[in-house]
N, C-alpha and C positions, 0 to 999 in steps of 0.2 A: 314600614321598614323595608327597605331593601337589599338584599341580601345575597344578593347577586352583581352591586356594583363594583367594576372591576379598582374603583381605588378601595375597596373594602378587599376584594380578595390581594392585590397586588402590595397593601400596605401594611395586614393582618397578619402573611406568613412571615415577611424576612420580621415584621416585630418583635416576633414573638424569638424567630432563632437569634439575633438581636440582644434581644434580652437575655433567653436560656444563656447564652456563650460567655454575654459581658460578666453574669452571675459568679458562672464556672470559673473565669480567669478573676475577679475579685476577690472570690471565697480560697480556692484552690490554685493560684497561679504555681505554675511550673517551677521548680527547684533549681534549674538548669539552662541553660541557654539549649532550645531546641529547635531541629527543622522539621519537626511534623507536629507540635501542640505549643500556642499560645502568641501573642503578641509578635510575629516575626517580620522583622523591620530589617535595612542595615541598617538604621539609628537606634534602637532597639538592643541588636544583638553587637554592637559593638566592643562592651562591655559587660560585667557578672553584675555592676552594680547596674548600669542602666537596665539591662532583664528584669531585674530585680524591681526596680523605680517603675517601669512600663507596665507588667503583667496589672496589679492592682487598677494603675491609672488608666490602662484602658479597657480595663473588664468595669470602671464605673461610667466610661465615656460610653461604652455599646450599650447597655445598661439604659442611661438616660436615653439614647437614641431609642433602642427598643419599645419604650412604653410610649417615646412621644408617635414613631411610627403606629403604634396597635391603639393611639388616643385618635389620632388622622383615620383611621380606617373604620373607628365609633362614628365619628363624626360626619362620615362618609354614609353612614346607616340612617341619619335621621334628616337626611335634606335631599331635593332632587337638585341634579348637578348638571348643567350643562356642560360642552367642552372646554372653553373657557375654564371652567373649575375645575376639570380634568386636568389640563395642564399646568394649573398653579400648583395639585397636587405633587402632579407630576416634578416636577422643579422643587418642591419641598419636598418630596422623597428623597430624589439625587443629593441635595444638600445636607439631609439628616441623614443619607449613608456614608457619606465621606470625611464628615464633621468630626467622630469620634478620632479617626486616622488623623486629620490636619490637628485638630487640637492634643492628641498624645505627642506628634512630633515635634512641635510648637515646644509644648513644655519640658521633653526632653533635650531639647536643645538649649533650653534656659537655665535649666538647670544642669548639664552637663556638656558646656560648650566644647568642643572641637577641639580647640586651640588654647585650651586652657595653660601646658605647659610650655607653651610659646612666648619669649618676653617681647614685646612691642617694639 
């Protein structure tokens, strides 16, 4: 094992904050539309009901990202990696930290379109 590879230290820490945060805003999301705790988007804070739709949906989106980053940085433990798998890493990190965000606004936009009281 080694325990010193930097996709282990680079992919271990945000996993884990990742995780702890997606928890926090799943279990406890904020009551309120806030600018200093929780889910803050303008697609987000638009609306009482979309805060409300978002805090959970994206405390399970960090959530899933957290454990698959702190699963990547296991795995990172028991193989030797060239730089090639450095940078694949590399590129699935970027992707499973943006993923949560693209996919909560995705949905909140499906479910609470824009233009809803707009007639055609």
């Amino acid at each position: 094992m080694n325990w010193t590879n930097p996709v282990m230290i680079i992919c271990a820490f945000p996993g884990l904050v990742y995780l702890l945060v997606g928890v926090l805003l799943w279990r406890k999301p904020p009551k309120k539309i806030s600018h200093s705790y929780g889910y803050r988007t303008p697609g987000s804070m638009l609306s009482q009901e979309r805060w409300d739709f978002a805090q959970p949906y994206a405390g399970r989106q960090f959530a899933i990202a957290g454990i698959v980053l702190m699963l990547c940085s296991l795995m990172s433990l028991f193989g030797d990696m060239d730089m090639r798998d450095f940078w694949k890493i590399m590129v699935l990190f970027m992707l499973i930290t943006f993923l949560p965000i693209v996919l909560t606004e995705m949905t909140l936009n499906r479910h609470f379109p824009k233009n809803k009281n707009k007639q055609p």
